[in-house]
N, C-alpha and C positions, 0 to 999 in steps of 0.2 A: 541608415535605414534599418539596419538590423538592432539595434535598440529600438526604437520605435515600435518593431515588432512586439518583441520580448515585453516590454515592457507591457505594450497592450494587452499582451495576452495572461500579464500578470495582472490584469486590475481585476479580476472575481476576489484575486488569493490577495490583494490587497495593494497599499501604494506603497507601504513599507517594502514587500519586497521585490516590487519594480524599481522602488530606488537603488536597490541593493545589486539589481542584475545590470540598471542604468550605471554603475558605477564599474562591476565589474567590465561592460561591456565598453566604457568608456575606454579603460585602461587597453583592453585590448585593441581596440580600434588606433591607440597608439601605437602602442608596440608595430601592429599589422602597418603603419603609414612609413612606419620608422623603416621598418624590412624593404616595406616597397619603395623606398626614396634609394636604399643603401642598391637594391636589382637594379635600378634606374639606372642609378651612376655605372654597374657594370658591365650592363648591356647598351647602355648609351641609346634607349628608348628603340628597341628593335621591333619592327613592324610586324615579327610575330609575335610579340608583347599581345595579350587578352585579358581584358579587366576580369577581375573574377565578379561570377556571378553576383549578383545581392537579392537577398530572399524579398519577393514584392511585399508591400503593405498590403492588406485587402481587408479592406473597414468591415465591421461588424455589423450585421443586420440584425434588425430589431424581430425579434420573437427565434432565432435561431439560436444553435447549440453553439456557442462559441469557441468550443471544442473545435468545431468541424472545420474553423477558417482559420481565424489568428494564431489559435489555440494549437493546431499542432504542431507550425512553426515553432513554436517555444518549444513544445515536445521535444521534436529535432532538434531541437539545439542544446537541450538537457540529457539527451541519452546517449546521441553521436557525438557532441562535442568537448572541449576541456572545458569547455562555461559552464556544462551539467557539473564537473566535479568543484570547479571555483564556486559554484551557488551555492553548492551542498557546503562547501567550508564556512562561506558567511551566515548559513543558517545556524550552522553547528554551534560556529562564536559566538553568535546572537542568543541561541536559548541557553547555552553556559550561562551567558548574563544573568540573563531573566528570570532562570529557574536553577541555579546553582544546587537544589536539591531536586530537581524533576520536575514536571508540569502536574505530577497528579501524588498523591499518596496511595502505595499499593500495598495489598497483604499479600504473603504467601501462598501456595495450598499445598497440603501437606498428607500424602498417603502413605502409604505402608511400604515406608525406605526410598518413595519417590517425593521431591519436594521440587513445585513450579514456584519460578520466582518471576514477576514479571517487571522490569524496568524503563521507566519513564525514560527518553530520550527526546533529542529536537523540540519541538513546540506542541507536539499532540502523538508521535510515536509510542511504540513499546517493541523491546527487545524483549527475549526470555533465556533465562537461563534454566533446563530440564535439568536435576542434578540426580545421581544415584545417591543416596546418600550415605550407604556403606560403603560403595568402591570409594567412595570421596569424586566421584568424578564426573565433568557437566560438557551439557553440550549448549551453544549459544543460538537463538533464533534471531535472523536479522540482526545483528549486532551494530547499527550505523553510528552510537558511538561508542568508539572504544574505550577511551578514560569511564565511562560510566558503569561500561560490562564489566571493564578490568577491576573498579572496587567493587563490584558485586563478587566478582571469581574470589579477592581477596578474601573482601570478608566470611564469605560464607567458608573457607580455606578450603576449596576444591580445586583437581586442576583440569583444563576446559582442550578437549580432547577430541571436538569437531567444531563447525559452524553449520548449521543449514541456513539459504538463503531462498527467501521464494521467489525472490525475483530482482532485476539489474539494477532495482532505481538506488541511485545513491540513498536516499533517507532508509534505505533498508540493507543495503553493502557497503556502505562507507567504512565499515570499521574492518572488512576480510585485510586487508593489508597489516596493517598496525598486529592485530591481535593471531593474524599467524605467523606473523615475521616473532611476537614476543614470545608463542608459544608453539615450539620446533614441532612437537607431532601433532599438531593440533590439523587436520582435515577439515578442506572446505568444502562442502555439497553443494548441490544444487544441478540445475537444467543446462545440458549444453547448447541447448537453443538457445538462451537468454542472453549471453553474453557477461556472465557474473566475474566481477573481479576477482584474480586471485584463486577461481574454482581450481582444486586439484582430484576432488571426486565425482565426476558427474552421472545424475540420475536418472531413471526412467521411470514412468508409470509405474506403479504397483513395486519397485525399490526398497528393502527394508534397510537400516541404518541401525547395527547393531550398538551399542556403551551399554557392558555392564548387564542391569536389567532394562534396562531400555529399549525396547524396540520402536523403532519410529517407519510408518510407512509412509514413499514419496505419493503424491499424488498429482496426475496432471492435471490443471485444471489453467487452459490459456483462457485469453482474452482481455483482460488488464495487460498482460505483458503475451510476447508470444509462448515465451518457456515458465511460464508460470507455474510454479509448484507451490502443493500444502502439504503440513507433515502433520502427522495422525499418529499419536500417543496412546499405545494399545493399554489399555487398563487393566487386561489379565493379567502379565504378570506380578502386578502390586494389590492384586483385586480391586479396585476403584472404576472411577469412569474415566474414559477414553480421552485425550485431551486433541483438539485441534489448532493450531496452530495456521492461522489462516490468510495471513499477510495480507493484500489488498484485496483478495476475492470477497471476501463475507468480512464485514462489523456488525456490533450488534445493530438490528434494524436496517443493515444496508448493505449495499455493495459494492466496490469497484469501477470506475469506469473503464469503459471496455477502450482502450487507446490500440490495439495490435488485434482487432480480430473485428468479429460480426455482434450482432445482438445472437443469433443460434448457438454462435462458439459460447457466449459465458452464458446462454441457456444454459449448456451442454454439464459446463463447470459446476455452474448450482446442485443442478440435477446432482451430480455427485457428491456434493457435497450432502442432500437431501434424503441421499441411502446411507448415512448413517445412525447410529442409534439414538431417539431421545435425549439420552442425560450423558451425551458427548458434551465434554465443556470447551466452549467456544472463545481461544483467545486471540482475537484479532492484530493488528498492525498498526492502527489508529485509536483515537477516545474520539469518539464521533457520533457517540450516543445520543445526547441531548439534540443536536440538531439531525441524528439521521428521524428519531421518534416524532420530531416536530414534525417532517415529512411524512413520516407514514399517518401520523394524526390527519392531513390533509386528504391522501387520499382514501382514509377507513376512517370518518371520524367518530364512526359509530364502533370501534373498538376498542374491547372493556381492557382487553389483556395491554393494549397498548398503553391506556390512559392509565394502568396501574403501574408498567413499568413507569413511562415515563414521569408519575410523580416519587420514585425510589428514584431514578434518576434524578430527578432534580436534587434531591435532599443528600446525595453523593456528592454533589458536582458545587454545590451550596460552599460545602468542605472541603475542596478540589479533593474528594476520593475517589479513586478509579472505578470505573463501572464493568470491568471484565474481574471474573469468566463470567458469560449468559451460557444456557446450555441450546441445545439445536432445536430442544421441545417449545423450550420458550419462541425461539427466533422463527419456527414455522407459524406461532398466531399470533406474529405483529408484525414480523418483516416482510414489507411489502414485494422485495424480489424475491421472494421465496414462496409466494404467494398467487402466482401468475397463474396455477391452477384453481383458483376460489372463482366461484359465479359472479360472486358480488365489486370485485375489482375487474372484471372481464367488462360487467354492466356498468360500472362507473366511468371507466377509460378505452371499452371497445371502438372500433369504427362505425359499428351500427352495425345493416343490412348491404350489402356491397351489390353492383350491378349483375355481379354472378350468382346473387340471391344468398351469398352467406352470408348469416346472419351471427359475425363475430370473429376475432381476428385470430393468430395464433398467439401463441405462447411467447414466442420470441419477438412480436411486435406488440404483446403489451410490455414486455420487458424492456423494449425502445424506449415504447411511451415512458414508460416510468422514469426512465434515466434521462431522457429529454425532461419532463418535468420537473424531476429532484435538480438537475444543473441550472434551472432558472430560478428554481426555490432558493438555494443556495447562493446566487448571485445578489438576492435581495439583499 
């Protein structure tokens, strides 16, 4: 039954890798009959014997978040169980396959002694590696794979002297083991809330992480996860602009979905991220540009700024070129979650006139709406 689950709740993300969790899940449901036949024989079926639980099926309804039913059972079984780490392994193989050079082509950016590198991983991932470039020494973002970060460390010949993680999902922690076990002083950051692999430094709100010239501040920002952290790349001291570092909460054009909190809690996050300056450059956790811009086309289609990125976007994506950094100026006039203060997405997707006579909903339930919308858009 519990394939069944999983599997269903992988059909958005596709049948390839429901095969793939049907297959992992096969093997364990061996192993697990194997254990229970070897108990059997040595308790000789004792009547305190109790079947373990099995997670119910509960079919998906039509016009609903699919998130909300099948959808988190597979959560559960990806964040709590060793299936999350076995899935993360066969994804890993998988895009080695497919993308032996990266899913995207990326450039550098390069300031005054600071240089951001950002590395294609898994099937639409990115790691970063923040380097000083005098000390010679880097620090790694989300690092989920390791063989990939570790030829980046080579070649650039730096050596890699923390990890910040924003958050527990293996496609963004998979690599803290490997890459701190290879490199002795190397510190791993991150939320002690989250439950991050391999953490040996944990962060708080407002946290700075000193390398170097480097100063990087933690920021908390839950709701995708519940210890979810972004790290914010101060720009004064290389004089340049500020770098964000934003793992699942912000892509360009989009956001997060909220899996460990409320629609208020990643109001709350945005919001934060929203007091920072303009020409912060925005490098996210995913390439999910092209399709986050085709949603916000839908619900602003009268948006010039959007229809501009999105055709530079196409013409990046044409040449699998990577579509990060955007900066945060750009991201407030076309991303639609960022946007929840505009009249004109309030009057596009409000509730109306409510029987208590107000006429228009908060902030955090058009930010529902949105994400209710974008998950069925998405599902096409």
């Amino acid at each position: 039954m519990a394939a069944v689950v999983a599997a269903t709740a992988l059909k958005g993300r596709g049948a390839r890798n429901a095969r793939v969790l049907r297959g992992i899940l096969a093997g364990a449901t061996a192993n697990k009959a194997a254990q229970n036949r070897s108990r059997a024989l040595q308790s000789q079926s004792s009547p305190e014997c109790k079947d373990e639980a099995e997670l119910e099926y509960i079919p998906r309804k039509r016009g609903k978040n699919p998130m909300k039913a099948v959808g988190l059972a597979w959560y559960s079984l990806y964040t709590r169980t060793w299936l999350g780490y076995l899935f993360y392994r066969q994804q890993l193989r998988r895009a080695r396959n497919r993308y032996p050079k990266g899913h995207s082509k990326t450039q550098p950016r390069l300031f005054n002694g600071v240089k951001v590198l950002p590395i294609p991983v898994l099937s639409d991932n990115y790691s970063y590696l923040i380097i000083d470039t005098q000390a010679r020494l880097a620090v790694a973002v989300d690092p989920s794979d390791p063989r990939a970060v570790q030829a980046a460390i080579e070649k650039e010949g730096v050596t890699l002297v923390a990890i910040l993680c924003t958050h527990k999902h293996w496609d963004h922690s998979g690599g803290n083991r490997d890459l701190s076990r290879r490199h002795q002083d190397c510190r791993v950051y991150g939320s002690p809330d989250d439950g991050i692999p391999y953490l040996t430094h944990p962060l708080c709100h407002q946290d700075v992480v000193s390398v170097g010239r480097l100063q990087i501040r933690a920021l908390a920002t839950p709701g995708h996860t519940q210890g979810h952290l972004v790290y914010l790349l101060d720009g004064e001291p290389y004089e340049g602009p500020s770098c964000l570092f934003s793992g699942d909460l912000l892509f360009l054009s989009g956001c997060g979905r909220t899996f460990e909190g409320t629609a208020e809690t990643m109001l709350s996050s945005l919001d934060t991220v929203l007091g920072l300056e303009d020409d912060t450059l925005l490098w996210p956790g995913h390439e999910y540009a092209e399709e986050n811009l085709g949603f916000a086309g839908v619900v602003e289609p009268e948006n010039l700024a959007r229809e501009r990125k999105m055709q530079w976007v196409q013409r990046q994506r044409m040449e699998r070129r990577s579509t990060c950094p955007s900066t945060l100026g750009e991201e407030r006039s076309y991303n639609p979650f960022l946007r929840t203060h505009c009249l004109a997405l309030q009057e596009a997707l409000g509730p109306g006139p409510g029987p208590t006579g107000d006429d228009g909903c908060s902030r955090a339930q058009l930010l529902e709406e949105l994400r209710r919308l974008k998950d069925t858009h998405k599902s096409k």
